[in-house]
Legacy VTK file of the C-alpha trace (Angstrom):
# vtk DataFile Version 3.0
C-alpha trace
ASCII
DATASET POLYDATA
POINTS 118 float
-169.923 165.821 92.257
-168.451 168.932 91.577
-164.648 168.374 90.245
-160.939 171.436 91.777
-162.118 174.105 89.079
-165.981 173.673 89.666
-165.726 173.752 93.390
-163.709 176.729 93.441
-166.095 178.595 91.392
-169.049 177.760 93.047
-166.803 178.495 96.583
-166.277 181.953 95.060
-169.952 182.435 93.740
-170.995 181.639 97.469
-168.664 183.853 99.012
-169.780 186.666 96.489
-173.303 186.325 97.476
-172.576 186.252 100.717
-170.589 189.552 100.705
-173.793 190.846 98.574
-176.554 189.958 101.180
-173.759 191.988 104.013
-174.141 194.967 101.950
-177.363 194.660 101.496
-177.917 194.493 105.000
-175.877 197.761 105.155
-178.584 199.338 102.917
-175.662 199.764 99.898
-177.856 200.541 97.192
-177.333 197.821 94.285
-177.533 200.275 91.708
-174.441 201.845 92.721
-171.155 200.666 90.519
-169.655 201.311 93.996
-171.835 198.298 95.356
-170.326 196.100 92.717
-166.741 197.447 93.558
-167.121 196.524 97.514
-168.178 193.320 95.944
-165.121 192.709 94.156
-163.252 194.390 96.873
-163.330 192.075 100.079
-163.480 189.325 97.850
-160.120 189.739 96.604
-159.055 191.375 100.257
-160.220 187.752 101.881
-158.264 185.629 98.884
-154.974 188.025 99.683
-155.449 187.268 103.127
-155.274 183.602 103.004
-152.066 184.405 100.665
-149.959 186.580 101.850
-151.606 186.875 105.781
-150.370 190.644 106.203
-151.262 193.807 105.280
-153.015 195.115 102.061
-152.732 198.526 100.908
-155.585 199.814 99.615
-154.215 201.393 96.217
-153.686 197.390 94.984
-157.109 197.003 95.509
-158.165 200.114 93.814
-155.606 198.963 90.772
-157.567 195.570 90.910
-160.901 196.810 90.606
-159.331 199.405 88.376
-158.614 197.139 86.113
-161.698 195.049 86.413
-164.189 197.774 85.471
-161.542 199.781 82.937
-161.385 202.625 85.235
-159.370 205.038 86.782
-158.075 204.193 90.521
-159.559 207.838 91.054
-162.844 206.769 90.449
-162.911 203.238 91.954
-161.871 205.049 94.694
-164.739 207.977 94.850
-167.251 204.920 94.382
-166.663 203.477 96.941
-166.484 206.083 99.486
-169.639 207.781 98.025
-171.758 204.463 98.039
-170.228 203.906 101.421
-171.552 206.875 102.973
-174.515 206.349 101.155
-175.144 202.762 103.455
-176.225 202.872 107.009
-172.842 201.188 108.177
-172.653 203.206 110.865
-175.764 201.253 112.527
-173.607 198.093 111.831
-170.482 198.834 113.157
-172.181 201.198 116.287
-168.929 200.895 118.093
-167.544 203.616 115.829
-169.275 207.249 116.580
-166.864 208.823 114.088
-167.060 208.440 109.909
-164.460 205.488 109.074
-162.110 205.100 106.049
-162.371 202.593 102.996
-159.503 201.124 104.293
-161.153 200.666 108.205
-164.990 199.511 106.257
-163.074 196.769 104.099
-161.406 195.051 107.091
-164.597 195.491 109.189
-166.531 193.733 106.440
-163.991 191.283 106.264
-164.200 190.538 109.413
-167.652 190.408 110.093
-167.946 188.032 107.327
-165.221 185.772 109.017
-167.009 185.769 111.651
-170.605 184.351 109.655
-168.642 181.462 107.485
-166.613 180.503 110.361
LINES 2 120
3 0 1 2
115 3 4 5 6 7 8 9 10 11 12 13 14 15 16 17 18 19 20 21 22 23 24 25 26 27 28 29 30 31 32 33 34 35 36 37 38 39 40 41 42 43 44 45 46 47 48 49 50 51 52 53 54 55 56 57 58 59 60 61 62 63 64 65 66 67 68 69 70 71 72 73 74 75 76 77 78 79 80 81 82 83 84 85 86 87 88 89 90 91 92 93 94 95 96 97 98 99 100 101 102 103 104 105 106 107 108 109 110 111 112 113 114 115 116 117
């Protein structure tokens, strides 16, 4: 039996893999760093959410994985668009004809994951 600390970890590590077989499914290619940051990224959007319930700007995530990876929020930023557009999201979320923002992929992802644990 798995004691708080443990649990959580292992909660986390499932949650991670799950957000890595989504992307995957999206065609992200896991050589990308960006890969890794979208990783990061809707974990720590789905832990804020259960926190604070409201909205989440996307420059504290950028500082987050920022910070993470010892990188500029420039470059976090580029990553993540570039890998992306780089994924066939658009086949995922077909509702959406038109190119969407980081911001608009990270709560579709989010949401769509939601959807799978729930």
């Amino acid at each position: 039996m798995l004691d708080k600390a443990n649990q959580k970890d292992y909660e986390e590590y499932q949650l991670k893999r799950k957000i890595g077989i989504f992307l995957d499914k999206l065609q992200m290619k896991r050589s990308s760093i960006g890969y890794c940051y979208w990783q990061n990224a809707i974990l720590y959007y789905l832990k804020e959410l259960k926190k604070e319930n409201a909205s989440i700007k996307m420059e504290k995530i950028y500082d987050y994985i920022s910070k993470i990876y010892e990188t500029t929020r420039n470059n976090t930023e580029r990553a993540m668009r570039m890998s992306r557009k780089n994924s066939k999201y658009l086949q995922e979320f077909s509702q959406y004809s038109y190119k969407i923002t980081n911001k608009e992929f990270l709560i579709l992802c989010a949401e769509r994951l939601q959807e799978n644990v729930s």
